[in-house]
C-alpha positions as CSV (number, residue, x, y, z in Angstrom):
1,X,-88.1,10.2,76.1
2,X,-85.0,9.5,74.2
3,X,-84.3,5.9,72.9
4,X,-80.6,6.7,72.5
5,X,-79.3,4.2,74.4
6,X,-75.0,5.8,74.6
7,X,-77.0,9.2,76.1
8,X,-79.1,7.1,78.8
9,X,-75.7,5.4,79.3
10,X,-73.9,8.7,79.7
11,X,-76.5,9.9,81.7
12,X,-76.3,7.0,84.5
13,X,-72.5,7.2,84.4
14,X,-72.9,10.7,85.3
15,X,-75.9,9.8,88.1
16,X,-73.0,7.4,89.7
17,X,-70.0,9.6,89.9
18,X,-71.8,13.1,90.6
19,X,-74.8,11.8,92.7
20,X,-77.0,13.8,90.7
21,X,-80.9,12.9,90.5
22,X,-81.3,11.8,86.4
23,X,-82.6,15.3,85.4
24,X,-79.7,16.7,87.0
25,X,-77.5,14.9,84.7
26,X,-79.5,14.5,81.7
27,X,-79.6,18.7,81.5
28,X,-75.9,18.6,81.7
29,X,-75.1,15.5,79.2
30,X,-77.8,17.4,76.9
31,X,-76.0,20.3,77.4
32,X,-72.4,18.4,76.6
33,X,-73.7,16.9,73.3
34,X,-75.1,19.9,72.2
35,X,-72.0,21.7,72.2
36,X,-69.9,18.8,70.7
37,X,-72.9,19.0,68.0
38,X,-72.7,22.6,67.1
39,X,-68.9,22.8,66.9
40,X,-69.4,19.5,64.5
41,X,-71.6,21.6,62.7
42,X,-69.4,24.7,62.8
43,X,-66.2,22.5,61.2
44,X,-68.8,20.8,58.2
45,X,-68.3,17.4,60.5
46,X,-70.8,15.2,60.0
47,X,-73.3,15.5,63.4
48,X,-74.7,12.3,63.0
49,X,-71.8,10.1,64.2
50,X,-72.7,8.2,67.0
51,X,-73.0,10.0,70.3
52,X,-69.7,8.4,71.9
53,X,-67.7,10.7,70.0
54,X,-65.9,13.1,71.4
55,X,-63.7,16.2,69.7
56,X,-60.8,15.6,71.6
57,X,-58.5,18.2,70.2
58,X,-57.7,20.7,66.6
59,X,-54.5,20.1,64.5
60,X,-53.4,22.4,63.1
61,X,-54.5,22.1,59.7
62,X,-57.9,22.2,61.5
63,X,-58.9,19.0,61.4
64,X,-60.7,17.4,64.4
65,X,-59.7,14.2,66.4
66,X,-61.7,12.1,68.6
67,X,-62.1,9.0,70.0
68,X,-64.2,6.8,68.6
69,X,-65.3,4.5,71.8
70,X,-67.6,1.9,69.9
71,X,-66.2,1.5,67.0
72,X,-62.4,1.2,69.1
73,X,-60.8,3.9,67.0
74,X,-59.4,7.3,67.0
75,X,-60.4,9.3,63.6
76,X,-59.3,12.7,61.9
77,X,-61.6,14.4,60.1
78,X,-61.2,17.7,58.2
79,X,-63.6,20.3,57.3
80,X,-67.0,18.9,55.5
81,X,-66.4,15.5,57.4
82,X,-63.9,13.9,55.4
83,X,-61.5,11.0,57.0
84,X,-58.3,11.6,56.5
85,X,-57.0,9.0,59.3
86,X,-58.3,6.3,61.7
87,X,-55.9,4.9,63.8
88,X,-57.4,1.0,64.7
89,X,-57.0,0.1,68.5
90,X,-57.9,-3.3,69.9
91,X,-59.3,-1.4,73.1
92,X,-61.8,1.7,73.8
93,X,-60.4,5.2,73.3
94,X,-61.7,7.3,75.5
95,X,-60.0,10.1,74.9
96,X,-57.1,11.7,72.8
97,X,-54.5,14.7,72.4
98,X,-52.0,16.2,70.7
99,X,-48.8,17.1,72.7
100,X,-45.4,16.5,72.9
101,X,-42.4,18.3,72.2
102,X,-43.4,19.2,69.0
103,X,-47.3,19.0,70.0
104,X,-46.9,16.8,67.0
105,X,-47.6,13.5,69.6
106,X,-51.1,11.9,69.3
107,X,-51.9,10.6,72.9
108,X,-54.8,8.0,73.6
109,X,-56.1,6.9,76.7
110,X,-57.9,3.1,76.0
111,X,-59.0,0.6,77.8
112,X,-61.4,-2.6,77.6
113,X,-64.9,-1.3,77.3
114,X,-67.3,-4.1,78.7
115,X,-70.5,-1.8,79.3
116,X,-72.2,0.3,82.2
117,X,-72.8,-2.7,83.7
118,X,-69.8,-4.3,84.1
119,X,-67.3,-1.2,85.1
120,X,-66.3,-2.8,88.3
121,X,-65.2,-6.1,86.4
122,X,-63.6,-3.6,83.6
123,X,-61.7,-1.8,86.5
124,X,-60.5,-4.8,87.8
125,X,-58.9,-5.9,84.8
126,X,-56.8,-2.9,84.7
127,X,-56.6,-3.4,81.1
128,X,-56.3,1.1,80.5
129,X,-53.1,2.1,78.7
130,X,-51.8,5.3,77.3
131,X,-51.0,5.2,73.6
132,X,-48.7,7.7,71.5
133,X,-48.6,7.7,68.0
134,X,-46.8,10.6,65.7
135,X,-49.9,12.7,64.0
136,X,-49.5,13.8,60.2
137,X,-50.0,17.7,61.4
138,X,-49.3,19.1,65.5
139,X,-51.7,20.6,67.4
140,X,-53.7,24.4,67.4
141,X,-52.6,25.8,70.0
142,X,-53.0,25.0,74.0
143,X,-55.2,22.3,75.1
């Protein structure tokens, strides 16, 4: 039994919006994190960042960006794990990409994280925006 409580998170979130009994979704979240994990380990990131993480997209001067949802960041990291940016957001990043004319665009979906347990008071507050900012290198390729 895991005592990761961001996987048991993930894992009800998927329960709710897929109707899948827990083993259902616990396989596939498993199954999720340990691809995320392996291409973390493939790029030298470091694998033990917390689970939230997501590699959102390549630049490309191959460095990986993701959202950060915790920690209400998004970061860039190059090869062997090193930060080269974090970009500070008073909301949740749930996701981001590199597009644009240039693909040169850095676009982050955020919103007010207030738990599992309080979505429906989160969605309520419609507090979700879509944030660009110019990134230092554009993107590898198609999304």
């Amino acid at each position: 039994m895991t005592t990761e409580r961001s996987f048991k998170r993930r894992v009800r979130e998927r329960m709710s919006k897929t109707g899948e009994s827990y083993t259902a979704a616990r396989s596939h979240v498993s199954e999720k994190r340990g691809r995320v994990q392996a291409a973390r380990a493939r790029l030298g990131a470091n694998a033990d960042r917390p689970s939230d993480d997501k590699v959102n997209c390549l630049d490309a001067d191959g460095a990986i960006l993701y959202a950060d949802v915790p920690d209400k960041r998004c970061v860039r990291v190059r090869q062997g794990g090193q930060v080269l940016e974090t970009i500070a957001l008073d909301r949740s990043p749930f996701a981001c990409m590199l597009g644009g004319p240039e693909g040169q665009t850095l676009h982050i979906l955020a919103a007010e994280w207030r738990g599992i347990e309080k979505v429906d008071e989160a969605l309520a507050a419609r507090t979700g925006q879509v944030l660009t900012v110019r990134a230092p290198a554009p993107r590898a390729g198609w999304p």
